[in-house]
C-alpha positions as CSV (number, residue, x, y, z in Angstrom):
1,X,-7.5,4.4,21.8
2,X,-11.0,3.4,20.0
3,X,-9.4,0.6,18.1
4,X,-7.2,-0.6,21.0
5,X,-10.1,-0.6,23.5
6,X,-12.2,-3.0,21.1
7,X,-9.2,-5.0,19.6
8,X,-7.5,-6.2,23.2
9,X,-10.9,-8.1,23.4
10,X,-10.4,-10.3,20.5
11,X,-6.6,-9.8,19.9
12,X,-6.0,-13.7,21.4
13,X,-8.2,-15.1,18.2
14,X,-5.7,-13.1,15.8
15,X,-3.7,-15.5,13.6
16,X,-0.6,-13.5,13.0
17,X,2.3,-14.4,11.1
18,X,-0.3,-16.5,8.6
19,X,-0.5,-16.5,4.9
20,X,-4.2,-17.4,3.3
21,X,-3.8,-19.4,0.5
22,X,-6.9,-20.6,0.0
23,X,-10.8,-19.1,0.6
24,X,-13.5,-21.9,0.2
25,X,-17.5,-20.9,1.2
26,X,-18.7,-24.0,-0.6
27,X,-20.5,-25.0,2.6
28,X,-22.5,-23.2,5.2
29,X,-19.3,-22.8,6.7
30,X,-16.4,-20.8,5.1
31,X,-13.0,-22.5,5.5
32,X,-10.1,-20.4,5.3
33,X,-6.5,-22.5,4.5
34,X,-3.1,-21.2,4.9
35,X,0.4,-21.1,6.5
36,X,1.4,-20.4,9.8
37,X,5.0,-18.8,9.2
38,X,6.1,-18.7,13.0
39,X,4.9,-22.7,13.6
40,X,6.2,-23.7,10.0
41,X,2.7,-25.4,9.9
42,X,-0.8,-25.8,7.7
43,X,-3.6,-24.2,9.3
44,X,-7.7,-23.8,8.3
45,X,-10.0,-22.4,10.1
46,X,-14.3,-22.2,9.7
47,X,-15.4,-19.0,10.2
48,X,-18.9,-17.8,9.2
49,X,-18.3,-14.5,7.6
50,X,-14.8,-13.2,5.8
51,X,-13.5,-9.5,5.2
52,X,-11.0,-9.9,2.2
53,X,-8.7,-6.7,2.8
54,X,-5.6,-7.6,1.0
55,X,-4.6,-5.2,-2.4
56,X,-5.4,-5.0,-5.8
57,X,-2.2,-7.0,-6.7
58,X,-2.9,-10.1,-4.3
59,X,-5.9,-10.2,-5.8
60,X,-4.9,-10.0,-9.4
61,X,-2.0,-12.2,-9.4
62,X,-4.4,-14.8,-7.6
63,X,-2.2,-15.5,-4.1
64,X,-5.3,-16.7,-2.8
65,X,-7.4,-19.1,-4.5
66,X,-11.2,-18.7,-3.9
67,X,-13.7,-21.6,-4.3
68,X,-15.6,-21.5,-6.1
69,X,-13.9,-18.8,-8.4
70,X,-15.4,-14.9,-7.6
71,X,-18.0,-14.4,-10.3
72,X,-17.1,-12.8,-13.5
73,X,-18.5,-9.1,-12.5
74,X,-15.1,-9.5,-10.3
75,X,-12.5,-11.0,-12.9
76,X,-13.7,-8.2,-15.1
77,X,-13.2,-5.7,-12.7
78,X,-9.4,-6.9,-11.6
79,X,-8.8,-7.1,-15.4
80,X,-9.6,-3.1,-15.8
81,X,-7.5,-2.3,-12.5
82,X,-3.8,-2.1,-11.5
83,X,-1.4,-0.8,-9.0
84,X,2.1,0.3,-10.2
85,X,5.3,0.1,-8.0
86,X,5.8,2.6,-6.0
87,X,8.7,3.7,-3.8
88,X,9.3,6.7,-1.1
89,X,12.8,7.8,0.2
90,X,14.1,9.9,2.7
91,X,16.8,12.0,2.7
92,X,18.1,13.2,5.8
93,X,20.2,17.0,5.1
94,X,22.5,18.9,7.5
95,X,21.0,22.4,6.0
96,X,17.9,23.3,4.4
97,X,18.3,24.1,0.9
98,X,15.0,24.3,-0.9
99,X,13.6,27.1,1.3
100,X,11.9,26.6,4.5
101,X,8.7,27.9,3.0
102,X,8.6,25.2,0.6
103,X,6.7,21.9,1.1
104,X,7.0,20.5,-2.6
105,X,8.6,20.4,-5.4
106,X,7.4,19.0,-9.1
107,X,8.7,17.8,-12.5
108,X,11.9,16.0,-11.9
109,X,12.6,13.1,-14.4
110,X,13.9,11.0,-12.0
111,X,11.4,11.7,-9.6
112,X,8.4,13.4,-10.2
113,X,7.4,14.8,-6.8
114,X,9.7,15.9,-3.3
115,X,7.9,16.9,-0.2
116,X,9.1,18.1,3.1
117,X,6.6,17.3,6.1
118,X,8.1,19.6,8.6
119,X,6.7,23.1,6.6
120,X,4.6,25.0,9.8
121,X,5.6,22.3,12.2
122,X,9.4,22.1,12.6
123,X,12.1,25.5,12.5
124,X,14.6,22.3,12.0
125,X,13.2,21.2,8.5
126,X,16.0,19.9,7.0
127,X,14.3,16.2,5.9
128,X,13.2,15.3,2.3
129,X,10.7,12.8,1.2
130,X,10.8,11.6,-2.4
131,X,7.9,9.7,-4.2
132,X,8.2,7.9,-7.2
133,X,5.7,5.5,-9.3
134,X,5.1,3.3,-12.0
135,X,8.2,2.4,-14.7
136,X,10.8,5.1,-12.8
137,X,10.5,3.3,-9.7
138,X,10.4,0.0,-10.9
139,X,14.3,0.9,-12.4
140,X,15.4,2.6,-9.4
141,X,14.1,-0.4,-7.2
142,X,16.3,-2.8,-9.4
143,X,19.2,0.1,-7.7
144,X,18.3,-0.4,-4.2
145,X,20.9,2.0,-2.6
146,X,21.8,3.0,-5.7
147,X,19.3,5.0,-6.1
148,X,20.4,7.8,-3.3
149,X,23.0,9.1,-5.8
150,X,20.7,9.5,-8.5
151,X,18.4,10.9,-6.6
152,X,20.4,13.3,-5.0
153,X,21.9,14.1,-8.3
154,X,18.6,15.3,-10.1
155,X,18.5,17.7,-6.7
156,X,22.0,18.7,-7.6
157,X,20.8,19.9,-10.6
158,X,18.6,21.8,-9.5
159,X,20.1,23.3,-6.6
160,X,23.6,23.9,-7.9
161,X,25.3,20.6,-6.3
162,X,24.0,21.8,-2.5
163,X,22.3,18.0,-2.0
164,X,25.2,15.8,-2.3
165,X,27.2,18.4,-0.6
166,X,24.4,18.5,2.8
167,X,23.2,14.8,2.5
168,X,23.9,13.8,5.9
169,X,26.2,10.6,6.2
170,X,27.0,7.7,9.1
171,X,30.6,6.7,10.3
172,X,31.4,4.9,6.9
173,X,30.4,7.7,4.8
174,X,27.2,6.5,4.1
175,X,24.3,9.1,3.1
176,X,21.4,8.9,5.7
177,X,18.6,7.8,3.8
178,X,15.5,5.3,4.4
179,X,13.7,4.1,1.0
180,X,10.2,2.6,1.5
181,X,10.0,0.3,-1.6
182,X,6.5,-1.0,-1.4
183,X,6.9,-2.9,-5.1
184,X,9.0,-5.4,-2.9
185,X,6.5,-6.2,-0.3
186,X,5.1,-9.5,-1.0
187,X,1.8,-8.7,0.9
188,X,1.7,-5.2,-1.0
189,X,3.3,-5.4,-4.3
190,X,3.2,-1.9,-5.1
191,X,1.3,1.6,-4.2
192,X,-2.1,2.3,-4.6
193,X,-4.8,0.8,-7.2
194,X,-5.8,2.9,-10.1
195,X,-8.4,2.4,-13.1
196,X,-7.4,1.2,-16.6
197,X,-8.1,3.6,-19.6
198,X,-11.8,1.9,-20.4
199,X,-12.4,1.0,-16.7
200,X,-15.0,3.4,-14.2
201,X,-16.0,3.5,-11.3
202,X,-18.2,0.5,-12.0
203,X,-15.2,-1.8,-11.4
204,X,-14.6,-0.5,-8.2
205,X,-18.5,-0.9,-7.2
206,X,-18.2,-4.6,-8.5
207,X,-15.2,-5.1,-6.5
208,X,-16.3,-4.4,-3.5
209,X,-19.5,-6.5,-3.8
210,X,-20.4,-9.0,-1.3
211,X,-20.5,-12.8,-2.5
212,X,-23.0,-14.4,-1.4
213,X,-23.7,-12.5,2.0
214,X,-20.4,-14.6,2.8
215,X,-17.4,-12.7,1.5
216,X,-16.8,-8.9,1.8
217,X,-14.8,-6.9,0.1
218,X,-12.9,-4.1,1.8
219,X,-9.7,-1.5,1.5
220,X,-8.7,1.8,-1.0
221,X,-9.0,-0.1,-3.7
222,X,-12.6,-0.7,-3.2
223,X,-13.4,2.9,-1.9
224,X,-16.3,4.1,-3.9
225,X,-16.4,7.8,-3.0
226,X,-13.4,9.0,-4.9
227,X,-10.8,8.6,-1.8
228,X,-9.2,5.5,-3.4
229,X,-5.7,5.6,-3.2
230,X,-5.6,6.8,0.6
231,X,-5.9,5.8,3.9
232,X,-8.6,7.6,4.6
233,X,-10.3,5.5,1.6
234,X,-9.4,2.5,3.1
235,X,-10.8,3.8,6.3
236,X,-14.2,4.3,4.8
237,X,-14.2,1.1,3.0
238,X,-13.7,-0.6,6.5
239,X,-16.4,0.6,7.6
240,X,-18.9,0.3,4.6
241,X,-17.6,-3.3,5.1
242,X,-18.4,-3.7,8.5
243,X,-22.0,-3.0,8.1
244,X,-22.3,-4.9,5.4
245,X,-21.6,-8.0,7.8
246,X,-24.2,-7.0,10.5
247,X,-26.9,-6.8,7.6
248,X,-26.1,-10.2,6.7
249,X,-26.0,-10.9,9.8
């Protein structure tokens, strides 16, 4: 209600539907250059301050180009970070087979972690969430819905065949399953940022350093109080952020 209460008062001056391409604070005045999807047109924009949000891999594989470049302390930084692929599925069952007392499950080979939300909250808990990052997900991505049978068959494994024989299924047979694969999102590009073997904590601090008093640096990526990797690290990035404009300001 906080957010909404503060955002309807500026929500006409937000560009949706646009794709920055280009970040130049040359001038006094920043200009910010892009694409407006919905018009099929150019746009650019001065603005006097900017809040870079976007993920580790956006900024690695340079989908927006900055002028002049970020300094070095950054470049260095991005070199010692990544952010594997990462995908979530859910698997929708007509019984629950794993034990209603159970929330997780670890050590699969095909994936490495199953959790069920619904443990203390639901006495119909019958839906399973699977996670899976890094090289696995990146070859069950290239399955798409191909994945649900080898997913459901490492399950089987494990629970004596009950998974494919409780997987939920629509009118043409087809399990009911929803697979989140964030590796495919062109604005996301995968899951959450890590550090290189080498890298510290340094990397993150120089990544979220202001340019300039003109650029700022925000989301988990650039969390510096060990919560990267979650919302609630993006959330406290935000606001680290935010007052980093009004003392510039």
């Amino acid at each position: 209600d906080a957010l909404l209460s503060r955002f309807s008062k500026v929500s006409s001056d937000v560009f949706y539907n646009s794709e920055v391409n280009e970040i130049d604070y040359t001038g006094e005045k920043i200009v910010v250059s892009g694409f407006d999807s919905k018009n099929a047109v150019p746009f650019s924009v001065e603005v006097d301050r900017v809040i870079v949000t976007v993920p580790l891999t956006v900024l690695k594989k340079q989908r927006i180009i900055f002028t002049p470049s970020m300094p070095s302390t950054k470049i260095t930084a991005l070199s010692r970070m990544d952010m594997d692929p990462v995908l979530r599925v859910l698997l929708d069952f007509k019984a629950n087979f794993w034990g209603t007392s159970s929330g997780f499950l670890y050590g699969g080979t095909e994936a490495p972690e199953h959790f069920t939300s619904g443990v203390g909250r639901s006495d119909i808990n019958r839906t399973m969430s699977v996670t899976v990052g890094g090289a696995k997900a990146a070859e069950l991505s290239l399955l798409g819905k191909g994945a649900i049978p080898v997913l459901l068959g490492e399950l089987d494994t494990i629970f004596e065949g009950k998974a494919t024989s409780t997987i939920r299924k629509d009118i043409n047979d087809n399990s009911i399953a929803i697979i989140q694969d964030w590796s495919l999102e062109p604005f996301i590009g995968g899951g959450a940022s890590y550090v290189k073997p080498g890298g510290t904590n340094q990397d993150r601090i120089d990544l979220a350093a202001p340019i300039e008093s003109k650029l700022f640096f925000a989301g988990e990526a650039t969390d510096i109080n060990g919560e990267f990797g979650t919302l609630n690290g993006a959330l406290l990035s935000a606001e680290r952020a935010a007052e980093e404009v009004m003392d510039s300001i």
